[in-house]
MINU-11668 format. One record per residue (C-alpha): x, y, z; residue number from 1. Coordinates in steps of 0.5 Angstrom, whole numbers. Each point is the difference from the previous one (the first is absolute). Last residue first. Example, Ala and Ser with C-alpha at 12.3 -4.5 7.8 and 13.67 -1.06 7.14 Angstrom:
REM residues 2
> 27:-2:14:2 .
> -2:-7:2:1 .
***
This chain:
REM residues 574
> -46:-44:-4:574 .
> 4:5:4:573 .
> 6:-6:1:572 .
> 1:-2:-7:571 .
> 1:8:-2:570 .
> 5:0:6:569 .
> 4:-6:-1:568 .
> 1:2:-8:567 .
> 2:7:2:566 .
> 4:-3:5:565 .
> 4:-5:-4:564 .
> 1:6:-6:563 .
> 3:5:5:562 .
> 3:-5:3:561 .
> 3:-2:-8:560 .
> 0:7:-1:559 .
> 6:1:6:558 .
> 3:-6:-2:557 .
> 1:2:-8:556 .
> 2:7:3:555 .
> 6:-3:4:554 .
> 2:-4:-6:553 .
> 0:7:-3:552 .
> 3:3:4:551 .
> 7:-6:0:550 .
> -1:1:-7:549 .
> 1:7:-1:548 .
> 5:0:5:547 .
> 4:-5:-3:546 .
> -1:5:-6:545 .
> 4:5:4:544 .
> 5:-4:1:543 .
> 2:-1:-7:542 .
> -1:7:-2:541 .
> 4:2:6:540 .
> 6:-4:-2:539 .
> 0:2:-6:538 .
> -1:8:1:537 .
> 7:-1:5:536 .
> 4:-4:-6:535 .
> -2:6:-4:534 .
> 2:5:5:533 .
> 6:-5:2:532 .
> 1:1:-8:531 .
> 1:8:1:530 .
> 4:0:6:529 .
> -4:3:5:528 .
> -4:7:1:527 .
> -2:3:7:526 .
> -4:6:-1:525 .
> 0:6:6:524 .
> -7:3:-2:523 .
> 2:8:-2:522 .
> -3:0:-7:521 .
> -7:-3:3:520 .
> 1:6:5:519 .
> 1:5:-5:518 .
> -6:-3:-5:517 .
> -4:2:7:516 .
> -3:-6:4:515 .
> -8:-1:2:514 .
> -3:-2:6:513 .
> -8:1:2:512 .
> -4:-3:5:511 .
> 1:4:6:510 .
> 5:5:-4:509 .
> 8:-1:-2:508 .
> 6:2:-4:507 .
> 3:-5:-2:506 .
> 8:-2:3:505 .
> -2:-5:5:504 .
> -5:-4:-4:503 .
> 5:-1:-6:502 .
> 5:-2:3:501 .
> -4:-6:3:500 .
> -2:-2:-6:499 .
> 6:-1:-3:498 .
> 2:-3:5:497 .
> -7:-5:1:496 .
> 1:-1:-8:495 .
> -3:4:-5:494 .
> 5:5:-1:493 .
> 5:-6:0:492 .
> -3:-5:-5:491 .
> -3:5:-6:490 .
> 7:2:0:489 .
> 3:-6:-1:488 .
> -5:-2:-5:487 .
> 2:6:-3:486 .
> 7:-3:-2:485 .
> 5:6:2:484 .
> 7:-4:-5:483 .
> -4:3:-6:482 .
> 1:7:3:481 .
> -2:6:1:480 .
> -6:-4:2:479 .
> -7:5:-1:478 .
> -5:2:6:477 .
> -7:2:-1:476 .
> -3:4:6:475 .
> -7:0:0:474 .
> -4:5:3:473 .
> 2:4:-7:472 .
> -3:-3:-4:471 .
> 2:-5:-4:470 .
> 0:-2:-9:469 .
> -2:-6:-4:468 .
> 2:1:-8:467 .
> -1:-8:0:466 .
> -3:-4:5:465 .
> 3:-5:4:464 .
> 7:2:-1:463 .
> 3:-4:5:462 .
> -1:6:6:461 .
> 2:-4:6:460 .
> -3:1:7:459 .
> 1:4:6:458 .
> -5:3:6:457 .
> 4:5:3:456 .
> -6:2:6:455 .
> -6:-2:-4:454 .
> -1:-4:7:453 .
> 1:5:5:452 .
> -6:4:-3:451 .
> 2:5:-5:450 .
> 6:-2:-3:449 .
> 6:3:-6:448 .
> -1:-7:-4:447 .
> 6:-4:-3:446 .
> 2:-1:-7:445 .
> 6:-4:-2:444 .
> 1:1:-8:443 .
> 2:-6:-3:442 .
> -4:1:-7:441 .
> 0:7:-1:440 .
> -6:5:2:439 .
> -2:6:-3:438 .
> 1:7:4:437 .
> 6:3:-3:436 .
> -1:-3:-8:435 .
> -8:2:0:434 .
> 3:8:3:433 .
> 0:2:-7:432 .
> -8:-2:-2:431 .
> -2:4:6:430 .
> -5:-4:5:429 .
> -7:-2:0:428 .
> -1:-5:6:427 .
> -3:-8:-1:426 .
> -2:-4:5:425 .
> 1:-8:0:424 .
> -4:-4:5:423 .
> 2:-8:-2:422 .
> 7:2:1:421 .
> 2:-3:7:420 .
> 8:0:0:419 .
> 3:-4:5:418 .
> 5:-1:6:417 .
> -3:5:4:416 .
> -6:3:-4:415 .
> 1:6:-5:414 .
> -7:1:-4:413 .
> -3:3:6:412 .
> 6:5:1:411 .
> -2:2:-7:410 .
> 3:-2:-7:409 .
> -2:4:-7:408 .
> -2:-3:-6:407 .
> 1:7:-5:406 .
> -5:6:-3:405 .
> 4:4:-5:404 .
> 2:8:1:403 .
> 3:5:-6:402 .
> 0:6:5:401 .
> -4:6:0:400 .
> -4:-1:6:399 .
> 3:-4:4:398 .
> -2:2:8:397 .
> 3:-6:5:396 .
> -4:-3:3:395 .
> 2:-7:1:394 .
> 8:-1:2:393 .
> 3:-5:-5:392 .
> 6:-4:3:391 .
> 5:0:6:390 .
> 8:-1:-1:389 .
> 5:-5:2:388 .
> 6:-2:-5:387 .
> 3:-6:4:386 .
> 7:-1:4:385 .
> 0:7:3:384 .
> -6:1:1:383 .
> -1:-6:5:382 .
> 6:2:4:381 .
> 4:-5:0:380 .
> 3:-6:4:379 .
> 5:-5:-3:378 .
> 1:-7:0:377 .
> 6:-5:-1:376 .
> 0:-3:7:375 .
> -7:1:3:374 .
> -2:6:3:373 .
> -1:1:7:372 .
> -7:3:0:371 .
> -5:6:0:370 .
> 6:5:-3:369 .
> -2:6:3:368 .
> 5:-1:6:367 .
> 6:1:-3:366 .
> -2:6:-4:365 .
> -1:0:-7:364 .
> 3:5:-5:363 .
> -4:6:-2:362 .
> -4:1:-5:361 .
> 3:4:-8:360 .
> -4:5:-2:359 .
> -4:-2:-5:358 .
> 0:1:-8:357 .
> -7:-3:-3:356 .
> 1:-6:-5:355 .
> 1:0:-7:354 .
> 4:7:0:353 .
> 5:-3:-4:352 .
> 5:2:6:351 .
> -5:-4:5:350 .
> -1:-6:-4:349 .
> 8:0:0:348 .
> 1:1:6:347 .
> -6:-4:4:346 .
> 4:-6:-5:345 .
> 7:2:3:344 .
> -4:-1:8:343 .
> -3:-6:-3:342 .
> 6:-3:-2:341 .
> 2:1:6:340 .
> -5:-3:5:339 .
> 1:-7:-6:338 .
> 7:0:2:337 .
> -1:0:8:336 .
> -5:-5:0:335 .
> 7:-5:-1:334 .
> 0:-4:-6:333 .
> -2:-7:3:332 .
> 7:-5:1:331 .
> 0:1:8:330 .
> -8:-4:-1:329 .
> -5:2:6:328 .
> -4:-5:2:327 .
> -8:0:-1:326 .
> -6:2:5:325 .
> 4:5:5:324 .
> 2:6:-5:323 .
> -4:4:5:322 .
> -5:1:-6:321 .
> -2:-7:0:320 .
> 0:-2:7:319 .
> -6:6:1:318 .
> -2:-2:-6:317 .
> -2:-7:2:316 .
> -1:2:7:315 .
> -6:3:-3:314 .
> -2:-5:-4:313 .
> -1:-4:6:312 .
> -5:5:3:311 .
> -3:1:-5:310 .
> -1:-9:0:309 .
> -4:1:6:308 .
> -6:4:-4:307 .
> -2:-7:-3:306 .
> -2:-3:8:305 .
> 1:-6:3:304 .
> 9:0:1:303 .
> 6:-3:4:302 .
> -4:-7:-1:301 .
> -2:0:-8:300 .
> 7:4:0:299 .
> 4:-7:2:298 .
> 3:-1:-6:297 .
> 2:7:-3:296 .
> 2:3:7:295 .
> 5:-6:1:294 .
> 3:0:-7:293 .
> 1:7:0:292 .
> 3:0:6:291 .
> 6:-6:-2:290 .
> 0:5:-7:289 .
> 2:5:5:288 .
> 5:-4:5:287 .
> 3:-2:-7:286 .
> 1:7:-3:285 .
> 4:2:6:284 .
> -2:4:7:283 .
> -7:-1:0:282 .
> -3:5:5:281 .
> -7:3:-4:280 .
> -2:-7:-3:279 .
> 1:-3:8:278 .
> -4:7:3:277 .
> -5:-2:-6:276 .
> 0:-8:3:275 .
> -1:3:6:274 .
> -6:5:-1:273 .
> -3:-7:-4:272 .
> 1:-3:7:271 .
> -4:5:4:270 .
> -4:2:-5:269 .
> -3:-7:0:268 .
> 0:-1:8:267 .
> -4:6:0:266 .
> -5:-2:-5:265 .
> 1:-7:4:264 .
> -3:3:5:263 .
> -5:5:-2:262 .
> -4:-7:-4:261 .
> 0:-4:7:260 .
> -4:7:3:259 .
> -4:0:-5:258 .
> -1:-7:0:257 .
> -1:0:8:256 .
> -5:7:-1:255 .
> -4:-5:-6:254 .
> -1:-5:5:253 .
> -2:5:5:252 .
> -4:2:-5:251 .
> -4:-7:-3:250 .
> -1:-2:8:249 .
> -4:7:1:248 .
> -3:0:-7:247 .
> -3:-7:4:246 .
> -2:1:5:245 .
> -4:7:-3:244 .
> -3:-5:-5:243 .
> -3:-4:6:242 .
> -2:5:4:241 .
> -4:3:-5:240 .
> -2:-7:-3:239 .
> -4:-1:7:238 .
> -4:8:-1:237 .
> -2:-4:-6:236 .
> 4:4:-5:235 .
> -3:8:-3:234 .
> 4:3:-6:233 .
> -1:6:-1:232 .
> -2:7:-4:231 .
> 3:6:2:230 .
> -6:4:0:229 .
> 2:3:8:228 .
> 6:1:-3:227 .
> -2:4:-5:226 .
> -5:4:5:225 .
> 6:1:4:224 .
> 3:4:-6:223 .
> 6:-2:-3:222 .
> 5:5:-3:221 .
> 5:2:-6:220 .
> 3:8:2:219 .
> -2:4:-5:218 .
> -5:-3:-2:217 .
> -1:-8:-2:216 .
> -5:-2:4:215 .
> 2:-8:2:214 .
> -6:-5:-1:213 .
> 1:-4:-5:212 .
> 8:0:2:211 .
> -2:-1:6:210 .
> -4:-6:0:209 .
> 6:-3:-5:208 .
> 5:1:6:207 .
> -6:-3:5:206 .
> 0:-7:-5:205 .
> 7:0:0:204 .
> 0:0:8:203 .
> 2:3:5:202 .
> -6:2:3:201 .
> -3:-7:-1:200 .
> 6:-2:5:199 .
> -3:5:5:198 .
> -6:-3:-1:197 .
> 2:-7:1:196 .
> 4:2:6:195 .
> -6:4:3:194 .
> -4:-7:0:193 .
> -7:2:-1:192 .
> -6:-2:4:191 .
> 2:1:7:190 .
> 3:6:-1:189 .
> -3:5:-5:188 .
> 6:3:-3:187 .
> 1:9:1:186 .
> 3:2:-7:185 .
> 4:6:2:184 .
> 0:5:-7:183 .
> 7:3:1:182 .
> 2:8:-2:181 .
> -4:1:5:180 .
> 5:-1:4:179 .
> -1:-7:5:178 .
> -1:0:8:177 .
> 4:-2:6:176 .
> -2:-4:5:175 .
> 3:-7:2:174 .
> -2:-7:-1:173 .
> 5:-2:-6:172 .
> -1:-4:-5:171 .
> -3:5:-5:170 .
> 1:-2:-7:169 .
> 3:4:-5:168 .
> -1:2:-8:167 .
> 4:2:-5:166 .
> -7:2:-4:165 .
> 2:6:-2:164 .
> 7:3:1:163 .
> -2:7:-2:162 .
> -6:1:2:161 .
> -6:-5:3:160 .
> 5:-4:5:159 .
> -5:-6:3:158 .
> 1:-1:8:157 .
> -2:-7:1:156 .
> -4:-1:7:155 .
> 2:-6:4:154 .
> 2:3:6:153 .
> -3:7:1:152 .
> 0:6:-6:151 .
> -5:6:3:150 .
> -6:2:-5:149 .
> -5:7:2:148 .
> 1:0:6:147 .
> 7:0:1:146 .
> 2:6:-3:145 .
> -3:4:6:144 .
> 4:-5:6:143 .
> 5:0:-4:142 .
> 0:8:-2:141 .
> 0:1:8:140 .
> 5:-5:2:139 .
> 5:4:-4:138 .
> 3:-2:-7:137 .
> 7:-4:-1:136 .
> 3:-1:-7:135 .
> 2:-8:-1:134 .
> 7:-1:2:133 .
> -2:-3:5:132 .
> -5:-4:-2:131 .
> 4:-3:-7:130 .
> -5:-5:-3:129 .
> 1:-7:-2:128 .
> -3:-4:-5:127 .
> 7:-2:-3:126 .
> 4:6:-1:125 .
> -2:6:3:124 .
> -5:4:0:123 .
> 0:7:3:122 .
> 0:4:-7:121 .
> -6:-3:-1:120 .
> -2:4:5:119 .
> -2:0:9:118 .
> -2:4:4:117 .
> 2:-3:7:116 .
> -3:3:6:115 .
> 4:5:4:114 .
> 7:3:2:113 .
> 3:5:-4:112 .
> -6:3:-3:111 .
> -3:1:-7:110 .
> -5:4:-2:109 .
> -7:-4:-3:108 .
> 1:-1:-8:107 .
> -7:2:-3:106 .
> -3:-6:-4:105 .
> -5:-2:7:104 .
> 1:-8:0:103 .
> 0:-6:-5:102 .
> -5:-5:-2:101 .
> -2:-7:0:100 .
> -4:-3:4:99 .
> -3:-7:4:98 .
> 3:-4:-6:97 .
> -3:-5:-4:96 .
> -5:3:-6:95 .
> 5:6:0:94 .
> 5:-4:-3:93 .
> -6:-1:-5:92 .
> -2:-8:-2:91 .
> 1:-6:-4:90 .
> 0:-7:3:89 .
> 3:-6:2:88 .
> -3:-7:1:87 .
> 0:-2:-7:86 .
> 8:2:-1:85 .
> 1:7:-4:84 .
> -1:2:-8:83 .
> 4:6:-1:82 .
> 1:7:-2:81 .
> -7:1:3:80 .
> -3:7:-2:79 .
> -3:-3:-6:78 .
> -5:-4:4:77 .
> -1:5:4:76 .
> 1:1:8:75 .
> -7:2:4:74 .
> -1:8:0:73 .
> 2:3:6:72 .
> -5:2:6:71 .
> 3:7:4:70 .
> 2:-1:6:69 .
> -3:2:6:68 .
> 5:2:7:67 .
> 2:-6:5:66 .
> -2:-1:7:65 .
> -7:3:-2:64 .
> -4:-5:3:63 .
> -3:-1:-8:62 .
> 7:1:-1:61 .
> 2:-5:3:60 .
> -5:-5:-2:59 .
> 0:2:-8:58 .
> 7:-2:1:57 .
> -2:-7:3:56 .
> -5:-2:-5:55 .
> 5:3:-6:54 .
> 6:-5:3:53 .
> -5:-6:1:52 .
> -2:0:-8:51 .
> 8:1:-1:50 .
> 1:-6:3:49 .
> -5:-5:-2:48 .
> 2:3:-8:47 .
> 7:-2:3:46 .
> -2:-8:0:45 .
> 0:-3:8:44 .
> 6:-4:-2:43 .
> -2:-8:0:42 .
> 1:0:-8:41 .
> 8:2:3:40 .
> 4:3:-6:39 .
> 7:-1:-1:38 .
> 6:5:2:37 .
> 3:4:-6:36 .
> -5:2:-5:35 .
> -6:1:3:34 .
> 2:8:-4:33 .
> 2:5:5:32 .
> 5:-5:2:31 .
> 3:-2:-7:30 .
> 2:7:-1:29 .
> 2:1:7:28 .
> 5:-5:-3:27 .
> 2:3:-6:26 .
> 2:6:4:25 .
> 4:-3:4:24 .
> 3:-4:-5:23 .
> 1:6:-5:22 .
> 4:4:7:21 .
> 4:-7:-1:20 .
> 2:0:-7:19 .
> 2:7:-1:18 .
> 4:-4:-6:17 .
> -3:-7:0:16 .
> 4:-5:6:15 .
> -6:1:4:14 .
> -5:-3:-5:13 .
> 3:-5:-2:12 .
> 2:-2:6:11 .
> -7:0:3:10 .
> -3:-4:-6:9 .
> 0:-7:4:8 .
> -2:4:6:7 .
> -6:2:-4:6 .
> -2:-7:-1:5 .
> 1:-2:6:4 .
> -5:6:3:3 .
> -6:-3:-5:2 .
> -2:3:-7:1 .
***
């Protein structure tokens, strides 16, 4: 493989879902490989090399200057993940630095104003280590501490907990020490490259070195021996500075791509926030279709990503809900109508004891009504207009009744929009109470919550499943009347209006939400005229299968990078 090979594939690659981070990491991959720049048969060979590194550490610690270290076992055949270039070599990582070590495990006392100790907590982004933020420790404790391992330019600080092997290199010229929570790997000038070792140390090779080495306690860890038996893959000392050129020259190329690709991302939220703002604001039908016809047409530029269209089914239902997304008809019957059949239907079912009688809610106030309601529309107390009641509570003591054992829904069976079905329970109820609980086709079931997701979820029953039944964490509303269409119902207390009310009246803990049957019944409801409903829910559906079909173009595109950079990769590493 040769460098304009990779570059034909660097689009591939970068367009990929997390295409860059990939590309990086491909591209220390091919490094630490003899993958990505050529080899030179002038090269000293790294057997040479490693050979001239074991002579000089025998001499400083025959002078004392460094501490003796213990011989490691030579790299076996099945330790090596791969076959490397002629001139390369398999050794430890110990076998190439002066040291690798960390300092006394006992938090020296922090000052004001001293020496940096520096943590993982202090690493920043790229390879760079916060100094001044960093713990401070006496001259005292530095001057003790330092005897053992001390950090200088060139060093790698290796977290051994934790965050492991988010590594840095040392480029800076300064005092300061590492926590013993890193191994400070010392690298031997003059023989190794410290940028080629860094770059190994943040390789995929390191990653799967320590995953075979990690202890996995309480706290997972590598210990410095582990790191010492890492083992690595040894350049001519020429190749290393060469490699090293050219992963700096393939970053700086990924950063630009990077930096081009988070430009044009805002320049696509910007425009698609545009053509949003354009659907949201349309005045008359034609200004609407006109805003449909620019975001249906130009969604490959407004948009990159699958998860965008949730936003653009939002605005849909937002449309929809306001009475925005389809014209108002002066012939229609008038909302009014179908709230007073359901009013004189609440009457007679209550007068024959079919339904519970409640006390009658108090009227709206101006200011509850969430908008200005379109010509023809009234507001209503949700339970007013429809039959909301809980289900089956678990538990109950039933000895001495005739019971059955019923399907019944949970909160996990009501999705938003949707019922999910393939997990059914069932619960042991009295056989007189079936025709309470049991589900009939149309019923609009919400979730009463638990974390802010299940917070008034809804979703129609259409008589899935025979005999089925609810519990009491979800509400079961019934239309008082045909003119009532559930899928309208489904539509509001899902839509972000809905929503919104829901999340102001429940009750709430960190991470937990849940509305009462009180609360469900005091939701202000708008209701249109029962055919603008229908017209409504048509229009929805049509929009919403454009959404459909704009995600899944997006998603096409997405497994063809995808497809494209998993065939570049695999060409690539051969």
């Amino acid at each position: 493989m040769d460098f304009n090979t990779f570059l034909e594939n660097f689009d591939a690659l970068a367009e990929a879902t997390s295409g860059i981070p990939k590309l990086r990491a491909l591209i220390l991959d091919l490094a630490v490989r003899g993958k990505l720049v050529p080899q030179n048969p002038e090269d000293e060979p790294a057997e040479l090399l490693r050979n001239q590194i074991v002579v000089e550490k025998q001499n400083l610690e025959k002078s004392k200057k460094i501490a003796k270290q213990r011989s490691l076992t030579p790299v076996q055949d099945d330790e090596q993940p791969y076959l490397l270039p002629s001139n390369w070599c398999w050794c430890r990582w110990n076998d190439v630095v002066l040291h690798i070590g960390d300092i006394d495990h006992k938090m020296p006392t922090e000052v004001s104003e001293g020496i940096p100790y520096v943590s993982p907590r202090d690493f920043k982004e790229e390879n760079t280590i916060d100094f001044k933020g960093a713990k401070k420790i006496s001259y005292e404790d530095f001057e003790r501490l330092k005897r053992k391992v001390q950090p200088t330019k060139g060093d790698i600080i290796f977290p051994r907990y934790g965050t492991i092997g988010e590594n840095r290199l040392v480029e800076v010229d300064m005092d300061f020490l590492a926590s013993y929570s890193c191994a400070v790997i010392k690298n031997f000038n003059g023989y190794i490259e410290p940028k080629y070792s860094y770059y190994y140390s943040i390789s995929k090779l390191v990653k799967s070195e320590i995953e075979r080495y990690t202890n996995k306690t309480t706290q997972a860890n590598v210990g410095i021996q582990s790191i010492q038996n890492f083992i690595y893959p040894l350049p001519p000392l020429a190749e290393q500075k060469r490699i090293v050129e050219k992963v700096d020259e393939l970053m700086a190329l990924c950063d630009r791509y990077e930096a081009a690709k988070q430009t044009r991302d805002k320049l696509r939220q910007k425009l698609r926030g545009s053509a949003i703002a354009s659907l949201m604001n349309a005045e008359t039908d034609e200004a609407l279709d006109a805003a449909w016809a620019i975001m249906r047409d130009n969604w490959h530029n407004l948009s990159q990503h699958p998860e965008d269209v949730d936003g653009l089914r939002q605005v849909v239902i937002q449309l929809a809900v306001e009475g925005k997304l389809v014209p108002q008809d002066s012939t229609d019957e008038p909302a009014s109508f179908v709230i007073k059949r359901a009013l004189e239907k609440r009457k007679t079912l209550t007068i024959a004891k079919k339904i519970s009688k409640r006390e009658p809610q108090p009227p709206l106030e101006e200011e509850e009504i969430p908008f200005e309601l379109p010509s023809g529309w009234e507001c209503i107390r949700f339970g007013e207009i429809t039959d909301a009641v809980s289900g089956v509570t678990k538990g109950r003591k039933l000895a001495g009744r005739e019971t059955a054992s019923y399907p019944y829904l949970r909160v996990a069976n009501v999705q938003r929009w949707q019922l999910d079905l393939e997990v059914m329970k069932e619960i042991e109820i009295p056989v007189e109470e079936l025709d309470k609980y049991r589900l009939q086709s149309g019923d609009v079931l919400l979730t009463e919550g638990g974390d802010w997701d299940k917070l008034g979820r809804s979703a129609i029953w259409q008589g899935e499943i025979e005999d089925c039944i609810h519990q009491n964490h979800v509400f079961r509303a019934r239309p008082l009347d045909h003119g009532l269409l559930p899928e309208w119902a489904v539509m509001f207390t899902n839509s972000p209006v809905g929503r919104r009310y829901f999340e102001s009246a429940a009750k709430r803990t960190t991470n937990l939400a849940s509305i009462n049957m009180t609360q469900l019944r005091f939701c202000p409801f708008p209701v249109p005229p029962e055919e603008e409903q229908k017209r409504i829910v048509a229009k929805v559906n049509e929009l919403m299968k454009l959404c459909d079909q704009l995600e899944a173009s997006l998603r096409q595109r997405q497994q063809r990078a995808e497809s494209l950079a998993a065939s570049a990769i695999s060409h690539l590493i051969i």
